[in-house]
C-alpha positions as CSV (number, residue, x, y, z in Angstrom):
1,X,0.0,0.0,0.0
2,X,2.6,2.5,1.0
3,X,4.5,1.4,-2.4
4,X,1.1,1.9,-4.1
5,X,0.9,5.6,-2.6
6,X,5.2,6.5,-3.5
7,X,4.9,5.4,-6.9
8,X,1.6,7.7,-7.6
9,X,3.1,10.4,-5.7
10,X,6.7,9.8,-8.5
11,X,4.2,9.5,-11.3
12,X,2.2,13.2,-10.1
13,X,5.8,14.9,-9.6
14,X,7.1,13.2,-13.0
15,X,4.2,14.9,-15.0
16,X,4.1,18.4,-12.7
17,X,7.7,18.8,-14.1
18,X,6.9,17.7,-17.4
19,X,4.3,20.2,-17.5
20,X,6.9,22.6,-16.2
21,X,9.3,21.8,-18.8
22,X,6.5,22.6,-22.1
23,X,5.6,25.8,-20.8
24,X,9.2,27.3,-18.8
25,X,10.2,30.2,-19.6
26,X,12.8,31.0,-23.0
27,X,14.6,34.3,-22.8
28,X,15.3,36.4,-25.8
29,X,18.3,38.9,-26.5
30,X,19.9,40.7,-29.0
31,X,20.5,43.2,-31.2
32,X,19.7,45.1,-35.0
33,X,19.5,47.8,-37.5
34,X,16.2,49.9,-37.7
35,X,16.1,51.8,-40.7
36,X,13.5,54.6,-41.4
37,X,12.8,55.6,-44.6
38,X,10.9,58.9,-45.2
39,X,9.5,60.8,-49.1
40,X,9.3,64.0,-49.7
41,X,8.4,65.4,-53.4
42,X,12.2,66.1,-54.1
43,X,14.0,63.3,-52.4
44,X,13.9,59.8,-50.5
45,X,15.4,59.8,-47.2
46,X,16.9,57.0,-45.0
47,X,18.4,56.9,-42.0
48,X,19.9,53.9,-39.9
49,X,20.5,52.9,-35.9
50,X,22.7,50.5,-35.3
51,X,22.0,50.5,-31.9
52,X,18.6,48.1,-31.6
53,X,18.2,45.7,-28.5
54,X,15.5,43.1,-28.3
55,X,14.7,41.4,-24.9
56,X,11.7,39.2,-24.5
57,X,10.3,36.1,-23.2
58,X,8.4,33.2,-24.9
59,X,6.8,30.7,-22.6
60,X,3.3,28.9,-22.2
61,X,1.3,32.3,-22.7
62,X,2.9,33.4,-26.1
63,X,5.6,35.9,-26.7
64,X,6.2,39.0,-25.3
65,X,8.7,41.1,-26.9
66,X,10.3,44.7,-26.8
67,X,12.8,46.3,-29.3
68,X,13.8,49.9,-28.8
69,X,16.7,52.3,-29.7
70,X,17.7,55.8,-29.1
71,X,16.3,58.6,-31.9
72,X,19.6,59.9,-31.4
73,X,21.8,56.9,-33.2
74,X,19.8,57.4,-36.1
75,X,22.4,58.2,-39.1
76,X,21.0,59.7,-42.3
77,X,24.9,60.5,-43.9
78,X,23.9,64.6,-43.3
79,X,24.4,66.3,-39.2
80,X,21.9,69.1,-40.4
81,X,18.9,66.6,-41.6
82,X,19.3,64.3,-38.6
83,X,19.5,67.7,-36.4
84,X,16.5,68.6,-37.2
85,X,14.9,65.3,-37.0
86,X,15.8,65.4,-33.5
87,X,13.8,68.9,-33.4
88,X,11.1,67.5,-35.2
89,X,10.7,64.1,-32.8
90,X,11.9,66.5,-29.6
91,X,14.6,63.7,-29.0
92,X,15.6,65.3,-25.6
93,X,12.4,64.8,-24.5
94,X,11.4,61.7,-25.9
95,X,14.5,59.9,-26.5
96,X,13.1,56.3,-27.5
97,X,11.8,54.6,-30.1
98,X,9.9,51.4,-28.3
99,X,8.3,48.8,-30.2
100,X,6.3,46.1,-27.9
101,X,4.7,43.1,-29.3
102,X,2.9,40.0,-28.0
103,X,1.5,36.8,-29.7
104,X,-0.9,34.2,-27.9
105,X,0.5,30.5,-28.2
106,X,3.5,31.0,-29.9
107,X,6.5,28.7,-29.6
108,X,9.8,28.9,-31.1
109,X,10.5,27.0,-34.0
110,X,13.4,24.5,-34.1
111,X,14.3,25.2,-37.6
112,X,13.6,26.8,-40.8
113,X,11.3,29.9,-41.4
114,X,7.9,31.3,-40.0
115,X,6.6,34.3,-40.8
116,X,3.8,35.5,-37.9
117,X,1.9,39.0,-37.5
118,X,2.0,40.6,-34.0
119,X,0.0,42.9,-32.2
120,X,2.6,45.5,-31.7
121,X,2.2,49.2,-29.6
122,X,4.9,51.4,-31.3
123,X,5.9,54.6,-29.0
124,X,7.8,57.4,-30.7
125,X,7.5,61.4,-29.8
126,X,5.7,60.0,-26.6
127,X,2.6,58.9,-28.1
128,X,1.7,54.8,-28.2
129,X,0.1,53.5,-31.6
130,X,-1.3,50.2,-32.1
131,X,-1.5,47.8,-34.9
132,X,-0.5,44.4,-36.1
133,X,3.3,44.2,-37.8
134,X,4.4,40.7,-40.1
135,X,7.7,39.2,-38.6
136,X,9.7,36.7,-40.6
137,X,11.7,34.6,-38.0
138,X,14.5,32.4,-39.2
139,X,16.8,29.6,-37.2
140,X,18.7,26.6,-38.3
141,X,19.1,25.3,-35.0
142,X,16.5,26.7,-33.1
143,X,18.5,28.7,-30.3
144,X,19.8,31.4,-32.6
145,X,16.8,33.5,-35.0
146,X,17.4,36.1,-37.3
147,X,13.8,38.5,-37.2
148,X,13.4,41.0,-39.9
149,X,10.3,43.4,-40.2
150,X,9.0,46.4,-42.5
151,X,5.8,48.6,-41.8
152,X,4.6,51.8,-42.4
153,X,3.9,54.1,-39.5
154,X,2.2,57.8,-40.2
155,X,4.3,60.8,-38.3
156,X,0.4,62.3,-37.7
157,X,-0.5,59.5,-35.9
158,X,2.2,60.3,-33.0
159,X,1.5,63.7,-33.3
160,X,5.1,64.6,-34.9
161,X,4.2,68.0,-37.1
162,X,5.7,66.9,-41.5
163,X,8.8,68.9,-42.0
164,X,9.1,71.1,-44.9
165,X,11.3,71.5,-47.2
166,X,10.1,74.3,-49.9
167,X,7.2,74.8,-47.9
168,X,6.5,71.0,-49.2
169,X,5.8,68.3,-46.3
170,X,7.3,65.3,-46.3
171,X,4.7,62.2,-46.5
172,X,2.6,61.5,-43.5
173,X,4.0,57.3,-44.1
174,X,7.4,56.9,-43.1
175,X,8.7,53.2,-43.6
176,X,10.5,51.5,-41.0
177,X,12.4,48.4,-41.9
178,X,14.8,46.2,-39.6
179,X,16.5,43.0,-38.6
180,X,17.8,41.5,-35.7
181,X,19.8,38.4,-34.6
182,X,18.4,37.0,-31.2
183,X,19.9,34.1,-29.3
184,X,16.9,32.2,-26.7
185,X,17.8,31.1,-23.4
186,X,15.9,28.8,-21.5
């Protein structure tokens, strides 16, 4: 009897950790280009950060995942332009971009390629917008991904005023495209 009553309570610890193990926690880290890219009647312009970190978790909920990088790193090859894009943005008083995404039930993928659409918040000039972004998520051995991205966001929508440039605005769309290589840690 007191066999019967050890081996059930092995059995009812074996599958509490086995449960445990399907839904613990995976870390994500790591780093990427952002890249916006921005029309105005005359000329394209793009500018480039170097200086993206990604941090999130995937476990038995979903993901949860953050990428962010300072308006300041952006680099558009001219000081004056991306001067005045830090006017425009008021980068000293809103000094992120942030973009935070979740999806329900998602696992990572041991190998090839997935391409899934999140429900994202993106916070720039202070002001939080939300809508769903397309990620295409790559890995060969399912530890190591490589995440790229591309979606339009308006300026008007976080209440960032079009520059000018001949008494022209630039378009309300600006483009932002990125990648990222993020390593999971369970």
């Amino acid at each position: 009897m007191v066999h019967n009553r050890v081996l059930a309570i092995l059995a009812l610890t074996a599958g509490t950790m086995a449960a445990s193990a399907a839904f613990a926690e995976t870390q994500l880290s790591g780093t990427g280009t952002v890249e916006y890219r921005l029309v105005h009647k005359f000329h394209k312009i793009t500018a480039v950060s170097k200086a993206m970190a990604v941090r999130g978790t995937v476990d038995g909920s979903g993901l949860k995942v953050m990428a962010r990088t300072q308006v300041s790193t952006f680099d558009s090859d001219n000081t004056n332009r991306d001067a005045h894009m830090m006017e425009t943005v008021e980068g000293e008083k809103y000094p992120w971009a942030t973009v935070r995404a979740s999806l329900p039930g998602f696992t990572l993928p041991a190998n090839g390629s997935k391409k899934i659409t999140v429900q994202a918040s993106v916070e720039l000039h202070g002001v939080s917008v939300t809508h769903p972004i397309e990620l295409s998520v790559e890995t060969k051995d399912g530890k190591t991904f490589h995440v790229s991205f591309e979606f339009p966001e308006s300026l008007t929508a976080h209440k960032i005023e079009r520059p000018s440039l001949l008494f022209v605005p630039v378009d309300d769309e600006v483009k932002i495209v990125g990648n990222a290589d993020v390593t999971a840690r369970i």
